[in-house]
C-alpha positions as CSV (number, residue, x, y, z in Angstrom):
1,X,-11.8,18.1,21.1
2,X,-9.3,16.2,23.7
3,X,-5.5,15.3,22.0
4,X,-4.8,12.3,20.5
5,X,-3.0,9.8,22.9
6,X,0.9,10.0,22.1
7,X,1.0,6.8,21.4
8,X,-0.6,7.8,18.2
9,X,2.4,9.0,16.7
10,X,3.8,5.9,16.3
11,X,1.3,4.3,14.1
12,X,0.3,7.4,12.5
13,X,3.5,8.6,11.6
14,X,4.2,5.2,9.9
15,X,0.8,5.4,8.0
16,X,1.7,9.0,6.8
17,X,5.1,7.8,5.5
18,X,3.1,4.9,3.7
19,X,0.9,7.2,2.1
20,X,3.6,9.5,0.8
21,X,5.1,6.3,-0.4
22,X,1.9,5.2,-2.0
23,X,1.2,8.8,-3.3
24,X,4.6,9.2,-5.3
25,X,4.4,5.6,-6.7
26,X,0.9,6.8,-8.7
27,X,2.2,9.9,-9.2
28,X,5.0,8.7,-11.3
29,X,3.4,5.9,-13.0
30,X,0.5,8.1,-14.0
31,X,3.1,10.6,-15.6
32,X,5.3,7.9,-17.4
33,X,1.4,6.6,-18.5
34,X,1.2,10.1,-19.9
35,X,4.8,10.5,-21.6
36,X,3.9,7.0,-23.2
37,X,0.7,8.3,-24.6
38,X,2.4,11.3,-25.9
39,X,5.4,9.4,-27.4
40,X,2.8,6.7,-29.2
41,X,0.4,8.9,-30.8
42,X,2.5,12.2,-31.4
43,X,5.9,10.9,-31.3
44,X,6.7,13.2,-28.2
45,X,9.8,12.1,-26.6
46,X,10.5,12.5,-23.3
47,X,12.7,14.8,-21.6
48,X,13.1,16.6,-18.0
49,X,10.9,20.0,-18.6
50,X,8.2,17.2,-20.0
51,X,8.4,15.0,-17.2
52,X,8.2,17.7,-14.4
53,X,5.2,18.8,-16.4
54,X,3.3,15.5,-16.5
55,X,4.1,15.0,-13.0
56,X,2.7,18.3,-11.7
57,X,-0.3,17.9,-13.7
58,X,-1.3,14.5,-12.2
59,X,-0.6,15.8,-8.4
60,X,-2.6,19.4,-9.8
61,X,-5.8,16.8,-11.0
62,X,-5.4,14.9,-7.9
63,X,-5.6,17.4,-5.9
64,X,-8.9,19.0,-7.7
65,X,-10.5,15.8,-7.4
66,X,-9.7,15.3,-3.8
67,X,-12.0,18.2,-3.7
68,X,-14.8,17.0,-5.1
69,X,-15.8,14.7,-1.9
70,X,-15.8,11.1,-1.0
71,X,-19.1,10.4,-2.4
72,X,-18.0,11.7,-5.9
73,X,-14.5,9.7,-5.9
74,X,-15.8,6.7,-4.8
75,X,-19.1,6.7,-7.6
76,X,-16.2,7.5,-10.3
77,X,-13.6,4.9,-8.5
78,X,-16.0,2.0,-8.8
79,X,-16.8,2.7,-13.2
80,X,-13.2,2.9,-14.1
81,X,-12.6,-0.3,-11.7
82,X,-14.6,-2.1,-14.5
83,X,-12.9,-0.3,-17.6
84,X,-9.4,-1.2,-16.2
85,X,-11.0,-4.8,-15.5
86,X,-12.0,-5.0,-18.9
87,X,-9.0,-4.0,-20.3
88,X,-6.7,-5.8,-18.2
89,X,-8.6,-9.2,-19.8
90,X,-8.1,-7.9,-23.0
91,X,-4.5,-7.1,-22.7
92,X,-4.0,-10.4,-21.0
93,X,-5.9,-12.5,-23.9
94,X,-3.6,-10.7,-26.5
95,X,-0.4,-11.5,-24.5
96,X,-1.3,-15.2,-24.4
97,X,-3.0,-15.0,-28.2
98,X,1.0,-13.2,-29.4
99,X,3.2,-14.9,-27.0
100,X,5.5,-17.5,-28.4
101,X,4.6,-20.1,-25.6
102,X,7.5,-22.5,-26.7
103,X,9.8,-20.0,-25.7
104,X,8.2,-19.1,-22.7
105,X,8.3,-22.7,-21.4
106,X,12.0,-23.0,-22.1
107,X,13.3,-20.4,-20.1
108,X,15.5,-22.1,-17.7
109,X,13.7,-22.1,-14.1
110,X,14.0,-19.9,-11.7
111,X,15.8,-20.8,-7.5
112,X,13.2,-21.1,-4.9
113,X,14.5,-18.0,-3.1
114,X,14.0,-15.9,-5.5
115,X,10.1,-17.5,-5.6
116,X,9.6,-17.1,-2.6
117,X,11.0,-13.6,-2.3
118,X,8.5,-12.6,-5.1
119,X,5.8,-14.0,-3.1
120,X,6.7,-12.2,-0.5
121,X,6.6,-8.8,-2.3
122,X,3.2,-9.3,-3.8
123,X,2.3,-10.2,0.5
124,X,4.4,-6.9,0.8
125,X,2.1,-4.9,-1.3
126,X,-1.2,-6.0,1.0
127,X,0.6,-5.8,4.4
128,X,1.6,-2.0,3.6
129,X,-2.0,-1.5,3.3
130,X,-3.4,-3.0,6.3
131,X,-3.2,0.0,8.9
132,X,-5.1,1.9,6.2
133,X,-8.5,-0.6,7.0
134,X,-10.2,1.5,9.9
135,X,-10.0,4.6,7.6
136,X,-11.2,3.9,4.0
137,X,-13.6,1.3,6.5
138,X,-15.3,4.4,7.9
139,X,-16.9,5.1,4.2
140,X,-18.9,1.6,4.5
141,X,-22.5,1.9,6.0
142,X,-22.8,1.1,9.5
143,X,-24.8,-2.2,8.5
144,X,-21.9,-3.8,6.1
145,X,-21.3,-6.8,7.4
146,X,-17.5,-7.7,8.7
147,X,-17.2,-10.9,6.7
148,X,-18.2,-9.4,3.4
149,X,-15.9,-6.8,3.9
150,X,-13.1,-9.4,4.5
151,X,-14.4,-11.8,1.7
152,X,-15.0,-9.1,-1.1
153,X,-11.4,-7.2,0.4
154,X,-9.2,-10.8,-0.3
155,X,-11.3,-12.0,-2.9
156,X,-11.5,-8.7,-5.2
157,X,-7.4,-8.4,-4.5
158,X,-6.7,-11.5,-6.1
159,X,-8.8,-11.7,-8.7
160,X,-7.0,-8.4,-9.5
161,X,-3.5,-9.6,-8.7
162,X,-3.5,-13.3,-10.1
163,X,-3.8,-11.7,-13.5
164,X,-1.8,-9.4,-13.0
165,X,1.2,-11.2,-12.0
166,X,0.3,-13.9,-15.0
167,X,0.5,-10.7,-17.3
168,X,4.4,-9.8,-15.5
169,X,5.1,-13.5,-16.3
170,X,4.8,-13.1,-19.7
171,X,5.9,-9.8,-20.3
172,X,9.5,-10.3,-18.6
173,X,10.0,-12.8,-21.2
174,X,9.5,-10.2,-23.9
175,X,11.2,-7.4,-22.1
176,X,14.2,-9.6,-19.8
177,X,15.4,-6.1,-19.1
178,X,12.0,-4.5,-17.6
179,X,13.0,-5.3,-14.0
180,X,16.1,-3.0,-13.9
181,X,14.1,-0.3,-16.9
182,X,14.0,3.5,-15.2
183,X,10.9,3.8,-16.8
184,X,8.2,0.7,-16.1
185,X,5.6,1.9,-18.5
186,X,6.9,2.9,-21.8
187,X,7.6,-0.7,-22.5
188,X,4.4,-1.3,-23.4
189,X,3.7,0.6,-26.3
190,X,6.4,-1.6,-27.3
191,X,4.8,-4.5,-28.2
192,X,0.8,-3.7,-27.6
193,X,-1.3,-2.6,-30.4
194,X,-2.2,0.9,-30.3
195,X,-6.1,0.1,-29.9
196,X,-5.4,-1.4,-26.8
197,X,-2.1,0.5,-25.4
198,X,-3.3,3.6,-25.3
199,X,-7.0,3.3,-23.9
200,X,-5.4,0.8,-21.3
201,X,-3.1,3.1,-19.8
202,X,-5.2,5.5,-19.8
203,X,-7.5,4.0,-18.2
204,X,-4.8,3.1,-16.0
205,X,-4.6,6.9,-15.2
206,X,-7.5,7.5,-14.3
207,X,-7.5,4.9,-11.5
208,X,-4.2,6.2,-10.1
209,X,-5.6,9.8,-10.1
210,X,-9.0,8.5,-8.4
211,X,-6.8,6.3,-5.4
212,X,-4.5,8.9,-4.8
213,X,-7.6,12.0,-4.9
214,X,-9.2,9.4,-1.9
215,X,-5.5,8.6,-0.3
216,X,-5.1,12.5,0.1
217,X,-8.6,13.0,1.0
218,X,-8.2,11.1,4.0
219,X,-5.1,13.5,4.5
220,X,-6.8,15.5,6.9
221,X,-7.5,12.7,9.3
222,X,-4.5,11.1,9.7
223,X,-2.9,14.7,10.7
224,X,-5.2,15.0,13.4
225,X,-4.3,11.5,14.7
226,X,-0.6,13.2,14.8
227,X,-2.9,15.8,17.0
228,X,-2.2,18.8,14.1
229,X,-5.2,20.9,14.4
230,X,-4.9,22.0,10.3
231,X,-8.0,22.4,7.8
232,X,-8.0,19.3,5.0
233,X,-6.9,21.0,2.3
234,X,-3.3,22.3,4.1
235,X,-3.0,18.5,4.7
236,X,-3.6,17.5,1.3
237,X,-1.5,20.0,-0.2
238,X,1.3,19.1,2.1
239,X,0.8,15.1,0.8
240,X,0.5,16.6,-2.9
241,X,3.9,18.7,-2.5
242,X,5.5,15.6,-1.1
243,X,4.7,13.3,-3.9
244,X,5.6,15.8,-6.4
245,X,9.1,16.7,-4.7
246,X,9.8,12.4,-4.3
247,X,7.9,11.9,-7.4
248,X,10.5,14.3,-9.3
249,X,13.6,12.6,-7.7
250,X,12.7,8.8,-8.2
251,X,11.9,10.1,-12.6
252,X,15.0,12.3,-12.6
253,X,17.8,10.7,-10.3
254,X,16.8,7.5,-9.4
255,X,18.4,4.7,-11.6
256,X,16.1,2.0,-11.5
257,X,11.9,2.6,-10.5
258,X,11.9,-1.1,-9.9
259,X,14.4,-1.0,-7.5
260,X,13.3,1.5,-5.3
261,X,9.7,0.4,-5.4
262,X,11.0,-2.7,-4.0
263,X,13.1,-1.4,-1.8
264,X,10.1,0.9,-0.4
265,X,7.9,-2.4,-0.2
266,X,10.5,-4.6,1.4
267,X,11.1,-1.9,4.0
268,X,7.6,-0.9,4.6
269,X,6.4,-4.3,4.5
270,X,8.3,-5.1,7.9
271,X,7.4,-2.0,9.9
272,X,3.6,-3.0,9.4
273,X,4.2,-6.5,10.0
274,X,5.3,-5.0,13.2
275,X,1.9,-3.6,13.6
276,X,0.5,-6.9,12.4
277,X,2.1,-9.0,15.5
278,X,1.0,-6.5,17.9
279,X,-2.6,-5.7,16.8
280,X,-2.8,-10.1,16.1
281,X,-1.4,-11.0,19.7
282,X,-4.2,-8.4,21.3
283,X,-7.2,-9.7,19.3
284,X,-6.2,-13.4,20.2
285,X,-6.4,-12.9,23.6
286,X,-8.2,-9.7,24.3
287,X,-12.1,-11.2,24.7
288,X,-13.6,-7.4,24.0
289,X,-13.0,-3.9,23.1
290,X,-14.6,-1.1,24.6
291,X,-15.9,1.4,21.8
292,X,-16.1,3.8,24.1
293,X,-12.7,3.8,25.8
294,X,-11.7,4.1,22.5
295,X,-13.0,7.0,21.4
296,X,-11.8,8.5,24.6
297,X,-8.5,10.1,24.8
298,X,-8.3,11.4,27.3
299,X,-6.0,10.4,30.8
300,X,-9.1,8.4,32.6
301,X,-9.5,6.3,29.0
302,X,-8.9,2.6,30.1
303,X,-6.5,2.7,27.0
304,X,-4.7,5.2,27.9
305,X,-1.8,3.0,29.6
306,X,1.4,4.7,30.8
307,X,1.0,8.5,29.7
308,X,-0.6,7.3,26.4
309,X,1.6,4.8,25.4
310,X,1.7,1.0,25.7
311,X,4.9,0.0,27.2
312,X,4.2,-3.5,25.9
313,X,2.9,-2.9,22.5
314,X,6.2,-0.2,21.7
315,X,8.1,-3.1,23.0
316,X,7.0,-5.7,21.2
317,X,6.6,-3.7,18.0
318,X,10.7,-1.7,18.6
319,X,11.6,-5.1,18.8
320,X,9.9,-7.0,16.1
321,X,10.8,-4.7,13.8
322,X,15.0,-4.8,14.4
323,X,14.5,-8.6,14.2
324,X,13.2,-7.9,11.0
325,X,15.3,-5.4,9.5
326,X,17.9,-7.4,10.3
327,X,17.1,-10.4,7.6
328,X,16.1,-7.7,5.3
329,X,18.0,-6.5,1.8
330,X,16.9,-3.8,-0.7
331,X,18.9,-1.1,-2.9
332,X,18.2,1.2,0.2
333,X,18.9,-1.3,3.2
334,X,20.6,-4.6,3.7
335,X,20.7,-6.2,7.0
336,X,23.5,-7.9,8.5
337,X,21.5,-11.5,8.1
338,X,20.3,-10.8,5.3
339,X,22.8,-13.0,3.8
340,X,24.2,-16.5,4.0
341,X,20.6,-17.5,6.0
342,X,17.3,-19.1,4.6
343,X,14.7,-16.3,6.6
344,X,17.3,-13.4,4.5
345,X,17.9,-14.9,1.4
346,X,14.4,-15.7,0.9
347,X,13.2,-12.5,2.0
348,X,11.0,-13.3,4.7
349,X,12.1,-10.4,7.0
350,X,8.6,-9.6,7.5
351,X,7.8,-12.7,8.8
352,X,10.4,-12.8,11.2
353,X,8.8,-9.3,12.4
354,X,5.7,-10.8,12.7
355,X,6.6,-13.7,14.5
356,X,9.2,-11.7,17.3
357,X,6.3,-8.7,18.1
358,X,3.4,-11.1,18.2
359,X,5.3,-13.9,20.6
360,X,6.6,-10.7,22.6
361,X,3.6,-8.7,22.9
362,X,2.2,-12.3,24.5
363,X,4.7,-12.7,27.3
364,X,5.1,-9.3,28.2
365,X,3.4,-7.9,30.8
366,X,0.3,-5.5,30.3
367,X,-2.0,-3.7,32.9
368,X,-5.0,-5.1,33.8
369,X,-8.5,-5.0,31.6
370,X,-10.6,-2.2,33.6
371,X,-13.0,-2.0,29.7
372,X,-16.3,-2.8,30.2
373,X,-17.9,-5.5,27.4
374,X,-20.3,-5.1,25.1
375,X,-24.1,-5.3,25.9
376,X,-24.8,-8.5,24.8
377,X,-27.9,-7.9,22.8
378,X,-26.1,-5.3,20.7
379,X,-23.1,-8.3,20.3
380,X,-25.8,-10.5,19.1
381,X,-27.2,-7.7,16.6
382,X,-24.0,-6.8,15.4
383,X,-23.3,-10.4,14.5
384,X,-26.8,-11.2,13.1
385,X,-25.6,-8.4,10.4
């Protein structure tokens, strides 16, 4: 098999970093989920030879079921999707059953920026994930049909995220300091009955374990897009020791898990908006792709461009993403705009990414198409799906 096309490394570098990101974020959660547990039922408290323990026995799981195949995580991934449905109502019925809604309602409101900021981190949490669509897209059956995928993709995230941002609503006004806590989980035993705390986080576990066992899984290919010839399980052990080493700093020395989950969002969040500008402009005005110029990569590919690379695409991303960067503020980054501004103060650095790649990537100039389109009976098939 040929190289990967250097241009590769770009993107998949960025989707690697995501995944590490991703990885650690369920790792931790799953081993505060655990502590919790412990501390509710057997009065366990946490310390640091507990929580290195937790955490290496949720990367240890993952890993082992990472193992197990696709096929098996995916069957298991789609029965605890209803259990943490299920659950999810029924902590949500109790928080609006106990809630003392008079209280609730006259909480002094909110500025706009801050609104729209939190908007723009729940848009933060999608747009990390969109590079990740052609590989968990390669599971589906050849015959799934593109506008399900995008109907039952959108729709299923926000009937999972309108809840759940309705449930943060109500618990910040029980816990005003859970935004700055160290530990995001523990809170709940706090004020949740035990019949419902402790199956609902772990529950909660499970579905960590099960996305990050598929996240690693999928390890493998994302190396090889880097063009490192290595057997799947090196690369999901080098993923697992990465979320363990990052997943022991953030529980140990990082102050606030809030923080630097926004932080990792906010700063993600614009380097794939990058990607979003650049991949948007193309399909606009590109009338075709050629599959199998695309599967090529070798030198005579018709997408193979300046020795693998996309002079205009790099551009236009390089670009898009300083723009962005620029109106952008976290605990790990502030931007010199970020300030004093409407696009900073209301967070929409990502926009501003989006906006500067996609409007470059149009003007600049780009080689000519030398693909050749799609037969038009298999066009009209593939849209008859």
């Amino acid at each position: 098999m040929s190289s990967p096309p250097p241009g590769n490394l770009l993107p998949g570098s960025l989707i690697w970093v995501a995944r590490w990101g991703w990885e650690t974020i369920n790792a931790v959660t799953g081993a505060y989920a655990v502590l919790t547990v412990l501390d509710i039922l057997f009065g366990i408290k946490q310390n640091n030879f507990l929580v290195i323990v937790t955490l290496l026995l949720f990367v240890v799981a993952t890993f082992a079921i990472s193992g197990l195949g696709i096929n098996a995580v995916q069957k298991c991934n789609k029965y605890a999707t209803y259990l943490f449905g299920v659950f999810s109502v029924l902590v949500l019925i109790y928080l609006i059953v106990d809630t003392d809604w008079s209280k609730v309602f006259h909480q002094p409101a909110g500025s706009t920026s801050l609104m729209v900021a939190g908007i723009g981190m729940i848009a933060a949490g999608g747009v990390s994930w969109i590079p990740t669509s052609p590989d968990f897209t390669r599971y589906l059956p050849r015959t799934a049909s593109a506008a399900a995928i995008v109907r039952n993709s959108i729709g299923g995230a926000g009937i999972v995220v309108l809840p759940m941002v309705l449930m943060g609503a109500v618990m910040a006004v029980s816990t005003p300091d859970l935004a700055s806590a160290a530990d995001p989980v523990s809170f709940l035993g706090d004020f949740l009955p035990l019949w419902i705390a402790v199956p609902y986080l772990l529950i909660a576990l499970v579905g960590m374990l099960l996305i990050n066992a598929m996240s690693m899984y999928s390890a493998g290919f994302t190396a090889q897009t880097l063009g490192f010839k290595v057997p799947r399980h090196w690369a999901v052990s080098i993923n697992a020791l990465i979320s363990l080493i990052f997943g022991a700093i953030l529980m140990l020395v990082a102050t606030s898990f809030m923080g630097s989950f926004i932080a990792f969002l906010s700063l993600l969040a614009v380097a794939f908006s990058a990607w979003v500008g650049v991949f948007g402009a193309d399909m606009f005005t590109r009338k075709h792709y050629d599959a199998a110029a695309l599967i090529d990569t070798t030198r005579s590919s018709a997408y193979w461009y300046k020795g693998g690379f996309s002079p205009a695409a790099v551009i236009a991303w390089a670009l898009g993403l300083v723009a962005g960067l620029l109106f952008t503020s976290s605990d790990w980054f502030s931007g010199p705009l970020a300030s004093n501004n409407f696009l900073g103060e209301y967070g929409l650095g990502w926009v501003v990414t989006i906006v500067v790649s996609g409007l470059l990537y149009l003007v600049l100039p780009k080689p000519a198409d030398t693909t050749t389109a799609p037969d038009e009976t298999e066009s009209a098939e593939a849209l008859a799906v």
